[in-house]
C-alpha positions in Angstrom: 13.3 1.6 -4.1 13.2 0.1 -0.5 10.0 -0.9 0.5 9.4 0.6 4.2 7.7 -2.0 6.6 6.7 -2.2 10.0 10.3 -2.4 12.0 8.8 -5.7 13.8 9.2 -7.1 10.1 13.0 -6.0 9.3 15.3 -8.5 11.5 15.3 -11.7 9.4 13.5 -13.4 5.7 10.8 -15.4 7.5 9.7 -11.9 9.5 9.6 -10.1 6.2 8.1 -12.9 4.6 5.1 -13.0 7.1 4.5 -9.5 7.4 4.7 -9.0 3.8 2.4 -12.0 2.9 0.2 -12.8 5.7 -0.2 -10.2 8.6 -3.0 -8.2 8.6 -4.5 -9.8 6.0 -8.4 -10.5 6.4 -8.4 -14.1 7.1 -12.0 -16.2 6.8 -11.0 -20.0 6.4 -12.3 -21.7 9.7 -8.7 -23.7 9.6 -6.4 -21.5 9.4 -8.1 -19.1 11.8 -7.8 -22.3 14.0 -4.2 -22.3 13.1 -3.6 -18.7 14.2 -5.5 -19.4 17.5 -3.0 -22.1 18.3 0.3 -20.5 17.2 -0.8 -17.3 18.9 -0.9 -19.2 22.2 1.8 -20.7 21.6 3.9 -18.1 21.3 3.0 -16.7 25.1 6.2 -16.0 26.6 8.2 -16.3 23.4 9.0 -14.4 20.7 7.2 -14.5 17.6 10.2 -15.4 15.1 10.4 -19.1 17.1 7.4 -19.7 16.2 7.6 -18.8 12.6 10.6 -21.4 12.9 8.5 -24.0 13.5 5.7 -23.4 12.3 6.3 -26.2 9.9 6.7 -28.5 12.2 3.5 -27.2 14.3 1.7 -27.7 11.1 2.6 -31.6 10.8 2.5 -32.3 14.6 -1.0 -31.1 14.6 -2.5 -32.6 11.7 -2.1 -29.4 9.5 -4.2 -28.1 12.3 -7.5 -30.1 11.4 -9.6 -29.1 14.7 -11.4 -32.5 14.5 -7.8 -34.6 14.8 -6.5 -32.4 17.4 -9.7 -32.7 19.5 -9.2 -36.9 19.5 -5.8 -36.3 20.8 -5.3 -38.6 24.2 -2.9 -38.7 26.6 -0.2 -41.1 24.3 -0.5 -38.4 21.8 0.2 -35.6 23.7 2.9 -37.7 25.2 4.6 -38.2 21.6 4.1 -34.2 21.2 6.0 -33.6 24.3 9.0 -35.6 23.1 9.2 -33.3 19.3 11.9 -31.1 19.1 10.6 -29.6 16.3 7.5 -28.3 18.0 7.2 -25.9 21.2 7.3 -28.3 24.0 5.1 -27.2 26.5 2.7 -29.5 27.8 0.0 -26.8 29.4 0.2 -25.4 25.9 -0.1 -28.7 24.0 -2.9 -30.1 26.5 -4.4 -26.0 25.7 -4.4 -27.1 22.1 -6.1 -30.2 22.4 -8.6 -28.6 24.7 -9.2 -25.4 22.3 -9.6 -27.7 19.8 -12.6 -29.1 21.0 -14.4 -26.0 21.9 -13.7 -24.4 18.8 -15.5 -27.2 16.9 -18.3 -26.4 19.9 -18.4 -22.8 18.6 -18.5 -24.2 14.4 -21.5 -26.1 15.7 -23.4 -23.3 17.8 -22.5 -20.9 15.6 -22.3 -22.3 11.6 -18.6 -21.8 11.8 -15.8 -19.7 13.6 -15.7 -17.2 11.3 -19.1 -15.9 11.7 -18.3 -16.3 15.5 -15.0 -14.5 15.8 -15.3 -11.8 13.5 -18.3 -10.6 15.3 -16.1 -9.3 17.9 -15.0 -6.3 15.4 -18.5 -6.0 13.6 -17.6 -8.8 10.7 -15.2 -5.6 9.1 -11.6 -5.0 9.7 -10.9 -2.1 12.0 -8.5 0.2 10.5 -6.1 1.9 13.1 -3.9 5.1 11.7 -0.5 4.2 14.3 2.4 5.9 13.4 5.3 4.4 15.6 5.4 0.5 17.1 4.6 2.1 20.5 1.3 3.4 20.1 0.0 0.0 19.1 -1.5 -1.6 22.3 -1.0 -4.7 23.5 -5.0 -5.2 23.8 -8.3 -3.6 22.8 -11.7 -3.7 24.2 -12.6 -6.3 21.3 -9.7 -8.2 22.3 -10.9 -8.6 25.7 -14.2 -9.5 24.8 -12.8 -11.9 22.7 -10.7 -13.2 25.6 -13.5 -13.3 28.0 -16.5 -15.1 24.9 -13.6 -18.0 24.1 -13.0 -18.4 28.1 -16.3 -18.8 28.8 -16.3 -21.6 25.7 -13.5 -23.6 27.2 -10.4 -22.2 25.4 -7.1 -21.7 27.2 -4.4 -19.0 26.5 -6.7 -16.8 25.0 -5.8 -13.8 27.2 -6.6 -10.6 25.8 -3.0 -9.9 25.1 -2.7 -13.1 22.7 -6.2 -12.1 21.4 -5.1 -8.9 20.1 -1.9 -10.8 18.7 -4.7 -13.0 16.6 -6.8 -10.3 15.3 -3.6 -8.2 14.6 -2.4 -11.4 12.5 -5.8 -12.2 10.8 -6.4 -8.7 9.7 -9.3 -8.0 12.3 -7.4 -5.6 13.0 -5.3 -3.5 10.5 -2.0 -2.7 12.6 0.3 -1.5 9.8 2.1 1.3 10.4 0.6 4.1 8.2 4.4 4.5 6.3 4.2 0.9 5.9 3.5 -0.5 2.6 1.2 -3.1 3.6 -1.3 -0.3 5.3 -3.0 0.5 2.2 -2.3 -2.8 0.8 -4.6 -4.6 2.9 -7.4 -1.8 3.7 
């Protein structure tokens, strides 16, 4: 028997893979909710599958996404970065990184760690939404642009609500499955 997914999930192994695996699970590890925050904004303007692509090579261009080595980045490094072909070359959104990277180990400071600061935006629980075709899911949520606006005010760069609700989408804040989808109850 076919599993039935989300149709976002059915157009190539690596968009099955991560929607099978990953998406939508409840995430807490300060580093790979670091992670997220930096593919998310990396993926502005592109589709999601590229950066699944190289993701691999995002993960060893940035350290394995250690906040603390990305924050010491300086201009040489960000020069070397630019010049990767494995990696998405954009310098406002590997300068963003850098940048992010420092105000998120502002927030593990101020706050204990990220977790406890990010997942306050949906009450510390996942939110569980009941969508039944791709385009009821919006593109935002209140949360999400609370979210956008708290990480703004912190310093953080392409966090617009948009790419927000992309993060909590991907680290189960927010339980997108569609309800036919196998993963729905899964994850709940």
């Amino acid at each position: 028997m076919t599993k039935k997914r989300c149709p976002w999930a059915e157009g190539d192994s690596l968009s099955r893979a991560y929607h099978d695996e990953e998406w939508g699970v409840p995430l807490h590890d300060d580093i790979k909710l670091f992670e997220f925050l930096i593919l998310e904004g990396m993926q502005a303007g592109l589709s999601w599958v590229i950066i699944l692509k190289k993701r691999d090579s995002l993960r060893r261009a940035f350290d394995n996404f250690a906040p603390e080595r990305v924050a010491a980045y300086d201009r040489p490094k960000e020069e070397e970065l630019l010049r990767d072909k494995g990696i998405i070359r954009n310098r406002r959104k590997i300068q963003a990184a850098v940048s992010n990277a420092k105000s998120f180990l502002d927030i593990r400071r101020g706050y204990g760690s990220f977790d406890a600061f990010i997942w306050s935006f949906v009450g510390r629980k996942p939110k569980r939404n009941s969508w039944k075709r791709l385009k009821d899911i919006p593109a935002a949520s209140p949360e999400s642009e609370a979210m956008s606006l708290s990480l703004k005010k912190h310093g953080f760069k392409f966090v617009g609500p948009t790419i927000c609700y992309a993060f909590m989408q991907a680290v189960g804040m927010v339980n997108d499955h569609l309800v036919d989808c196998f993963r729905y109850d899964e994850i709940s």
